[in-house]
N, C-alpha and C positions, 0 to 999 in steps of 0.2 A: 392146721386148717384155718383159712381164714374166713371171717363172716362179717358180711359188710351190711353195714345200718346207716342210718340218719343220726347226729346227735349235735345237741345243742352243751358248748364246754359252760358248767356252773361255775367252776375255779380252777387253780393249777399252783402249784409249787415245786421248789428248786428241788432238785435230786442229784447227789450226787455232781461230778465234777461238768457235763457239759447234757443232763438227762430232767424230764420235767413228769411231775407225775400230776394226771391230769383226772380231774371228776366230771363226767361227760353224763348227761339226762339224753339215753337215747330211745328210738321209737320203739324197737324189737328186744331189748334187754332192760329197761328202766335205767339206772342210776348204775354206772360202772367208775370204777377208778382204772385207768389206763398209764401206763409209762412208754414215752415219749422219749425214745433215746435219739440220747445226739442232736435235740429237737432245739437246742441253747446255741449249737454249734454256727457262727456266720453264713454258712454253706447249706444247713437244714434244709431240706426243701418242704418239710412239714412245718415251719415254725408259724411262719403268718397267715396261718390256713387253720391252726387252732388255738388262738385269742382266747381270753375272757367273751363271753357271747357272741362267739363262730357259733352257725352251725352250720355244717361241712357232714360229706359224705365219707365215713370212717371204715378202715377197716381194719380187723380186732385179731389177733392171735389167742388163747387161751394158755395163760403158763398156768406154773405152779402156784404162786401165790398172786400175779397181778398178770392182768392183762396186759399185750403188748399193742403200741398203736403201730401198725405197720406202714398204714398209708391214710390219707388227708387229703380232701378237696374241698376250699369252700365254695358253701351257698352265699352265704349272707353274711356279711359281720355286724351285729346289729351296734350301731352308736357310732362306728369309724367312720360311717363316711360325713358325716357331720357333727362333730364331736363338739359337747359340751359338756360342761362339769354337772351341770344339773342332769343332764335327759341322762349320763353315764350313772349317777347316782341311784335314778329310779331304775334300769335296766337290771342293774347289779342288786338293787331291792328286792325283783321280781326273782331271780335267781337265787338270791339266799334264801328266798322263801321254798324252794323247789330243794335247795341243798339239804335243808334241814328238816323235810317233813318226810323227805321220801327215804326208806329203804333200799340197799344196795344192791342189786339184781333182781328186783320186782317188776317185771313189767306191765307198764299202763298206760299204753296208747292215749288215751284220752290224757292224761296228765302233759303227755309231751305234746299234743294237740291247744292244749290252753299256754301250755307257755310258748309255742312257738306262734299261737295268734295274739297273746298280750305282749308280744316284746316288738311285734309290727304295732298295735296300738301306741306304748310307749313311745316309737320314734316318728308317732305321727302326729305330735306333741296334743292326745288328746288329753281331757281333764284328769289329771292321773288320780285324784280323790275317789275318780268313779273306777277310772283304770283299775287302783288298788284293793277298793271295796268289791269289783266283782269278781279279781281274781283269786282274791284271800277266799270268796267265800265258793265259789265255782269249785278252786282246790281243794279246799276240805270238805266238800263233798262227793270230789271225785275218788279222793281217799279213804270216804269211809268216817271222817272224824267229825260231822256234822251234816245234819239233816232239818229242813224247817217241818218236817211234819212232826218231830218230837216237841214243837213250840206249842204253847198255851194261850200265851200273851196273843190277840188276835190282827192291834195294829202292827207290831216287830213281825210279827208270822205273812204280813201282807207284803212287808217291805221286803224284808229276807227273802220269801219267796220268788220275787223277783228276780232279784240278783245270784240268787242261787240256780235258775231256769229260763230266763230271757235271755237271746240272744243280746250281744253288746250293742247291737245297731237299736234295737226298742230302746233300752236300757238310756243310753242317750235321749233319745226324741223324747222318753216318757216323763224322765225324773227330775225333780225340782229340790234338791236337797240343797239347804246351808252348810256351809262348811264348818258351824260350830255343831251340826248333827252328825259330819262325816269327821269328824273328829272324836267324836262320841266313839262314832261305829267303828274304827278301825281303832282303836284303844281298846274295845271289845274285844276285835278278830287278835290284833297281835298276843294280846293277854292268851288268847285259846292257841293261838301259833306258839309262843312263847311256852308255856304250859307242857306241851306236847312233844316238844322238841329237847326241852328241858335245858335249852339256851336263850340265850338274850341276842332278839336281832341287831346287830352290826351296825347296820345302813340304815335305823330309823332315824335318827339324830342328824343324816345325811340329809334322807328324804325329807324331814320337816323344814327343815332351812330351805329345799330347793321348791317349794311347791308355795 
């Protein structure tokens, strides 16, 4: 039977001779690994429909040990249609962050709600400092891993507050941060990402050069 979702692809690797096994953040299932056969093949009619950061309308067979992707439409590709090496750096930032925090068949809408509205931020070349600081801390609040009411400290508790509960639209208009304080703060967040995941992010070495 098949069960069709929204999902946005976080990564993908080679499988096998002409097959791609794919890691998809979708709306009704959270974090699934799918294979994608035949998806290498020139003739695929699923290949360019699930990229690095598609999100496309999926739909999901259940096997024995991995799901199969049956069928593929995209919505959006986010970064192709005006590709550069910087904005693809930050894109792919925002997704390793979702690859490694989340759990494999957990679902939580709101999770795939924040990255399917920070990866339209990302290609709207806003200030990704803030970009990065509201969605590190949004996520790990939507997961559970961070809360500003456990703060003490009352100006960190005022600021985090913020960015953990404003819409992104305040967020902008309101805030006046240096970027040797948003350097501070996301040395903070990645330490608690990093921590938790119990990996070393990737793409930060990336995203420092690109911003």
């Amino acid at each position: 039977m098949n069960q069709k979702t929204e999902g946005i692809v976080l990564s993908h690797k080679n499988f096998q001779e002409a097959d791609r096994l794919l890691t998809i953040y979708t709306k009704d299932f959270g974090k699934v690994t799918a294979i994608g056969k035949g998806i290498r093949r020139p003739r695929s009619k699923k290949s360019g429909h699930v990229e690095i950061a598609s999100w496309c309308h999926i739909y999901l067979a259940h096997g024995r040990n991995l799901d199969i992707l049956t069928e593929a439409q995209l919505i959006r590709s986010f970064g192709h249609e005006d590709f550069s090496p910087n904005k693809t750096a930050k894109i792919y930032h925002i997704l390793e962050l979702v690859d490694h925090l989340t759990p494999q068949g957990q679902r939580n809408p709101q999770v795939f709600g924040l990255l399917l509205h920070f990866l339209k931020r990302t290609t709207q070349n806003e200030d990704f400092n803030l970009v990065s600081t509201a969605f590190k801390l949004k996520l790990l609040s939507a997961l559970g891993f961070f809360s500003t009411a456990n703060l003490t400290d009352s100006n960190a508790k005022f600021l985090l507050e913020k960015f953990e509960n404003e819409e992104f639209e305040s967020l902008r208009d309101s805030l006046n941060i240096t970027n040797e304080s948003y350097l501070k703060l996301l040395s903070f967040l990645d330490s608690i990402i990093e921590d938790l995941s119990e990996r070393k992010l990737r793409t930060t070495k990336f995203i420092n050069a690109a911003i």
